[in-house]
C-alpha positions in Angstrom: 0.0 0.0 0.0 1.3 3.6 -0.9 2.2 5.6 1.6 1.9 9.2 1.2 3.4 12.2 3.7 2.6 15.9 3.0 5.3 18.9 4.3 5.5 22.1 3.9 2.5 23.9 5.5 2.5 26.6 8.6 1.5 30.4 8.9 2.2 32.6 6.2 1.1 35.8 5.4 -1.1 36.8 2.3 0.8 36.7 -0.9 3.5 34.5 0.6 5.1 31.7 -1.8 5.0 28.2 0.4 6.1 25.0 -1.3 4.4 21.9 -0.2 5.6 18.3 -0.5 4.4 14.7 -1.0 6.6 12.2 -0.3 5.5 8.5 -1.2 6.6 5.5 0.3 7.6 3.6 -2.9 7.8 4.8 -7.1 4.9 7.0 -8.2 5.4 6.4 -12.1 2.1 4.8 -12.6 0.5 7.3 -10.4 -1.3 10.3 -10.7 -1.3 12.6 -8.3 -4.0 14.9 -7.0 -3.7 17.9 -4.0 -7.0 18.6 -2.5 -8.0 21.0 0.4 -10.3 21.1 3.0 -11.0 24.2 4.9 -13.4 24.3 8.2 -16.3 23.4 7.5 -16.6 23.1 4.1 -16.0 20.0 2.0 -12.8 18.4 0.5 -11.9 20.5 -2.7 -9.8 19.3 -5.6 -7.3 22.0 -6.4 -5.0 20.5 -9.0 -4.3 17.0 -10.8 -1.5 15.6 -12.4 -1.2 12.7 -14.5 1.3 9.7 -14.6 3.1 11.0 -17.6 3.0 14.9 -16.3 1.7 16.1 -19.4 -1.7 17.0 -18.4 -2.9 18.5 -15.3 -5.9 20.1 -14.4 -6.2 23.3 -11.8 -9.2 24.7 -9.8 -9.9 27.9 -11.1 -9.0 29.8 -8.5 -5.3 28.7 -8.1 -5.0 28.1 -11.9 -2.6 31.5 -12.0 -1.0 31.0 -8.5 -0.2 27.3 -7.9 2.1 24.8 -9.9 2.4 21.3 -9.8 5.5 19.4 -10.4 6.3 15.9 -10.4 9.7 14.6 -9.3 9.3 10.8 -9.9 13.0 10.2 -9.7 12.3 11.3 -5.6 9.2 9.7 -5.5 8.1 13.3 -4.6 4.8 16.0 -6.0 5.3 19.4 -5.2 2.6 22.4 -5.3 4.2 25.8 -5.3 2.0 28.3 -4.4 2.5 31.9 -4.7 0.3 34.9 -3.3 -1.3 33.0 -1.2 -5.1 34.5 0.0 -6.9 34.4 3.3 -9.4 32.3 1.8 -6.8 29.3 0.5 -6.3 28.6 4.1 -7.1 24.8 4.4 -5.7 21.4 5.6 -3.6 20.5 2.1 -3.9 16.7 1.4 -2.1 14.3 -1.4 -3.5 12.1 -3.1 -2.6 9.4 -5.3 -4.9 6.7 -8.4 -5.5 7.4 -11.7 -6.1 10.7 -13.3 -10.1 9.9 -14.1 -10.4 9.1 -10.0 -8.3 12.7 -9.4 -10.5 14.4 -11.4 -13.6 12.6 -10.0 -12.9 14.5 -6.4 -12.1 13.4 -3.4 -14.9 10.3 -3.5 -12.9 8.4 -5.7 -10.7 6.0 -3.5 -7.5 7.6 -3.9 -4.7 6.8 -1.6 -4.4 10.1 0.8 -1.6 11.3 2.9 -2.7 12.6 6.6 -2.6 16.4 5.4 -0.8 19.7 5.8 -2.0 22.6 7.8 -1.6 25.6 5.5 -3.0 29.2 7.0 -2.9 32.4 5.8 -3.1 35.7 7.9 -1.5 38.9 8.6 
């Protein structure tokens, strides 16, 4: 069973540039990879896919201009940079990892999830 471990959240300030990690346990080559959020008391939210290859990815809307993806299979390693961060992406940041049709399907999907990063913004 794949293993997953996010990194990288904490307190930042609006417009700050963290980098979060996911680290897997074994290869992710035939994995895509998906990072969703969750913020209190709203539901899990997909915010950006990527598939096995790396060629296709697809962003929520609202990060599309901010946050990159970027796959680091020799690492066994996903990274989402994320510049000018917003009040309103604060959120528990999760990995996930299954094909790119169950990424894209949302969170319901039975993708393999890490335990989450804490990620909030304020002044």
């Amino acid at each position: 069973q794949l293993q997953l471990v996010e990194s990288g959240g904490g307190l930042v300030k609006p417009g700050g540039s963290p980098r979060l990690s996911c680290t897997a346990s074994g290869s992710l080559d035939n994995y895509s990879i998906g990072w969703f959020r969750q913020a209190p008391g709203e539901e899990r939210e997909g915010v950006v896919c990527i598939s096995e290859s790396g060629r296709s990815t697809n962003y929520l809307r609202s990060v599309k201009d901010r946050f990159t993806i970027v796959r680091d299979n020799a690492n066994n390693t996903v990274y989402l940079q994320m510049n000018s961060l917003k009040p309103e992406d604060t959120a528990i940041y999760y990995c996930a990892a299954g094909t790119f049709m169950q990424c894209l399907g949302g969170p319901a999907m039975g993708l393999a999830w890490g335990q989450g990063t804490q990620v909030t913004v304020s002044s």
